[in-house]
C-alpha positions as CSV (number, residue, x, y, z in Angstrom):
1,X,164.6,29.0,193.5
2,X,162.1,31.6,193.4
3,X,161.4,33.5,190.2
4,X,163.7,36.9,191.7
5,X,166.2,34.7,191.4
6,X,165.6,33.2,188.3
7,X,165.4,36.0,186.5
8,X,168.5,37.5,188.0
9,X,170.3,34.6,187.2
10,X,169.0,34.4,183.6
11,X,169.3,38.3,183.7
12,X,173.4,37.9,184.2
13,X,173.8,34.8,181.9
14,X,172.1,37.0,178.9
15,X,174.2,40.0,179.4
16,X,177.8,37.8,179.8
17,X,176.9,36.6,176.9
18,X,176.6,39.8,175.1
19,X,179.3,40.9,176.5
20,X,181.6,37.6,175.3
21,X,180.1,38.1,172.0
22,X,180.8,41.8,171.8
23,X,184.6,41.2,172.4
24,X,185.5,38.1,169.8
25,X,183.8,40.0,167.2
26,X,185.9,43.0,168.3
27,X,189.0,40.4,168.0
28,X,187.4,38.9,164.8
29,X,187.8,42.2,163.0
30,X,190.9,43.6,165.1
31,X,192.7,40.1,163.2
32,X,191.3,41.6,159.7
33,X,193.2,44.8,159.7
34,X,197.3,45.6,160.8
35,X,198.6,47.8,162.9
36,X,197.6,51.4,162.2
37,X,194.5,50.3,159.7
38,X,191.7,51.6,160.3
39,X,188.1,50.4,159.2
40,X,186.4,53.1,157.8
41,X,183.7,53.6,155.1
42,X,182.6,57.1,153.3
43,X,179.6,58.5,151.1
44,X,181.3,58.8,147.8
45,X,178.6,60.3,146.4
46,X,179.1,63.9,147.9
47,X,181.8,66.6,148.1
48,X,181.9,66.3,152.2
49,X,181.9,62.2,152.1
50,X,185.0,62.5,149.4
51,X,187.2,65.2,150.2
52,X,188.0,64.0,153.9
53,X,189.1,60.8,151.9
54,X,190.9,62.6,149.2
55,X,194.5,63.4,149.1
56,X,194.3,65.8,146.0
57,X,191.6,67.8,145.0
58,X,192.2,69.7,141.7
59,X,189.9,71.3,138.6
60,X,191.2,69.6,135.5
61,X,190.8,69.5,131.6
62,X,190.3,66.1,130.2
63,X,193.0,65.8,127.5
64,X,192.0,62.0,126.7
65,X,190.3,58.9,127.3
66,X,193.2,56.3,127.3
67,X,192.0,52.8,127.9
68,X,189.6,51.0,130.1
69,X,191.1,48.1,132.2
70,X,190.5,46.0,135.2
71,X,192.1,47.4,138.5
72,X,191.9,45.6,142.0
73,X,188.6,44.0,140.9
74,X,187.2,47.2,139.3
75,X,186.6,47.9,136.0
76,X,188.0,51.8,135.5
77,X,188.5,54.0,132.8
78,X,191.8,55.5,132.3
79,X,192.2,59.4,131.1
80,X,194.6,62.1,130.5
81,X,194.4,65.2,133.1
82,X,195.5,68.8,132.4
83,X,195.2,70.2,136.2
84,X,194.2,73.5,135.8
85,X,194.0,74.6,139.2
86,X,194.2,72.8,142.7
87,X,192.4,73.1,145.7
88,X,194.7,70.9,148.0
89,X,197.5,68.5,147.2
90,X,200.7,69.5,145.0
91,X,199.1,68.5,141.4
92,X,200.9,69.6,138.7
93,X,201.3,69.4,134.9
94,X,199.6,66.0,133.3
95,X,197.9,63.6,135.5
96,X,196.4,60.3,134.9
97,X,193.4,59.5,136.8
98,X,191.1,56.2,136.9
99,X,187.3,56.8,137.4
100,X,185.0,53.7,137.9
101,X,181.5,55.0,137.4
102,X,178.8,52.8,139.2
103,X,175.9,53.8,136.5
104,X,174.9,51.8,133.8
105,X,175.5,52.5,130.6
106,X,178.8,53.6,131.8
107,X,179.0,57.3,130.5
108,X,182.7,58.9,130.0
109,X,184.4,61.9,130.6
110,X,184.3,64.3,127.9
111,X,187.8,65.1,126.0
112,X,188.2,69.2,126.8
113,X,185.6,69.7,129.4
114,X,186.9,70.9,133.2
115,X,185.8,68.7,136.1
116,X,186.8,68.4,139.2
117,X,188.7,65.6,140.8
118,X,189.3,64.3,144.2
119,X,191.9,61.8,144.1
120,X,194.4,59.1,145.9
121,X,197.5,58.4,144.8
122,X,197.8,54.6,143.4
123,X,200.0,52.7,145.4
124,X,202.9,50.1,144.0
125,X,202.7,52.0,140.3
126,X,199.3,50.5,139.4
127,X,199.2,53.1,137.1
128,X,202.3,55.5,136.3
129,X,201.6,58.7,137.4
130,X,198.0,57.3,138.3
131,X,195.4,58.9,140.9
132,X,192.2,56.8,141.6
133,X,189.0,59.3,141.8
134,X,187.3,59.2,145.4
135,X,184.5,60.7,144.5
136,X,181.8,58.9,142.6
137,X,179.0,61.2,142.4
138,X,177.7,62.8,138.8
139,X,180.7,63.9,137.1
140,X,179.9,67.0,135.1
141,X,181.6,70.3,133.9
142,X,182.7,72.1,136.8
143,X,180.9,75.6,137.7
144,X,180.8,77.8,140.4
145,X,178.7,75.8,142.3
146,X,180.5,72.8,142.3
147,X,183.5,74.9,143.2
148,X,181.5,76.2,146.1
149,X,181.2,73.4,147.8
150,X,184.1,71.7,147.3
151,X,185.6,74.3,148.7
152,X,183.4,74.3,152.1
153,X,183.9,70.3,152.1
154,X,187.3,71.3,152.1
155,X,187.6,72.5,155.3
156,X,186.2,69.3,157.1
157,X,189.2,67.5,158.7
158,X,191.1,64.9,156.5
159,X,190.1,61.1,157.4
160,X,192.9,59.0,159.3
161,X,194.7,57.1,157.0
């Protein structure tokens, strides 16, 4: 053989492979998730990462911390939610709503101050009347600011569920 063909025949050999390799991992993770599931990540950290993930999105008035307690592998704390006003979802009255802060010390929400939340419902009554809080950013009063762009992240289409 001469080296044309060599490397034309090495050539096809490398990209089969890549291409075999492509498709079981594509099975591999197809096997991980049902029908319908998709695999999806999202910067939890801002107002435009969270509120495509979010189902609610409300201003609220922190009536009380109520416990902290081990949920699905994460360590949450569990308050007491006055929604004050919402920006989507059908939130009304008293809410509870876990928030699992990444920082260390862990700092907690303050009893009487407005924040805002961008919640998920808890599935299978992990929490009665819970919400889990998608966004994981600095937590702090809420201002005009933060209403700003909550708002504008607002208006980014909602993530497939």
């Amino acid at each position: 053989m001469n080296r044309k063909t060599t490397a034309l025949v090495v050539g096809a050999v490398g990209a089969g492979a890549l291409v075999l390799g492509g498709w079981f991992g594509y099975r591999h993770l197809e096997e991980q998730v049902g029908a319908g599931e998709v695999l999806r990540g999202y910067d939890a950290y801002t107002p435009e990462g969270a509120a495509p993930h979010s189902d609610d999105v409300f201003t609220g008035r922190v009536a009380a911390f109520e416990e902290q307690r081990d949920l699905q592998s994460w360590t949450s704390d569990i308050y007491r939610v006055e929604v004050v006003s919402v920006l989507r979802g059908d939130m009304r009255g008293t809410v509870r709503v876990t928030y699992a802060p990444d920082e260390e010390p862990r700092t907690r929400l303050e009893d009487g101050e407005t924040y805002v939340f961008a919640t998920q419902t808890w599935e299978d009554s992990v929490i009665e009347n819970g919400h889990a809080q998608m966004f994981k950013g600095e937590m702090k009063p809420v201002d005009a600011t933060q209403l700003t762009a909550w708002k504008k992240a607002l208006t980014l289409p909602m993530a497939p569920r």
